[in-house]
C-alpha positions in Angstrom: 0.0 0.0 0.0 1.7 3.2 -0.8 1.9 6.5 1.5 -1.0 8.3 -0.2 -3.1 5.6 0.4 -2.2 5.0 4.3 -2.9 8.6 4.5 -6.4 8.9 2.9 -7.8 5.9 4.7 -6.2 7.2 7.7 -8.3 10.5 6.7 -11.2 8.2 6.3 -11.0 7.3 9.5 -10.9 10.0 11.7 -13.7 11.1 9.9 -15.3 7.9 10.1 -14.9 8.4 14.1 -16.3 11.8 13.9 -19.3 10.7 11.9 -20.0 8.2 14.7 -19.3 10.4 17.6 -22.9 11.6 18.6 -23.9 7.7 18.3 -21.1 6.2 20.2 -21.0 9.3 22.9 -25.5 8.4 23.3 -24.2 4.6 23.6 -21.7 5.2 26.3 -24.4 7.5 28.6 -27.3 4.9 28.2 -24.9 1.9 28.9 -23.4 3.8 32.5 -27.1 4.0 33.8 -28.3 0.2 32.5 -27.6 -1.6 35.2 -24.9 -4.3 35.1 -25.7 -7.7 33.7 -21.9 -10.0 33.8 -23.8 -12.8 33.6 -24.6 -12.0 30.0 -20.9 -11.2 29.1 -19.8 -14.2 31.1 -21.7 -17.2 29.7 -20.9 -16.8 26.1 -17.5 -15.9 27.0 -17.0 -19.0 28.8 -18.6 -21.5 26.4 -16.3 -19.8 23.3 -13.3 -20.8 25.5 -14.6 -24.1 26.3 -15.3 -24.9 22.7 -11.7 -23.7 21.7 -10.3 -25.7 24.6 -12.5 -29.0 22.9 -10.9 -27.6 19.0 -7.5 -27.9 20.1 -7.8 -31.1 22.5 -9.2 -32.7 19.6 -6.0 -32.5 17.0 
């Protein structure tokens, strides 16, 4: 990839983040009054490590 083209996608994303910024900023204040729910992080979490752990005991 050449220099010019690092910079304009690097362009493309900061604008890209600015874009998003009203979205993301909304998502941030609604998710620090939800109240907290690990369980739901937890449980899917566990069971992706389990099934990797099951992957690589099987080869």
């Amino acid at each position: 990839m050449s220099s010019m083209e690092m910079v304009i996608l690097g362009a493309m994303t900061i604008l890209l983040l600015f874009w998003l910024r009203p979205g993301i900023k909304a998502a941030v204040a609604r998710g620090k009054q939800a109240p907290a729910d690990w369980r739901s992080l937890f449980l899917p979490l566990g069971l992706v490590v389990m099934f990797v752990i099951f992957l690589i005991a099987m080869v």
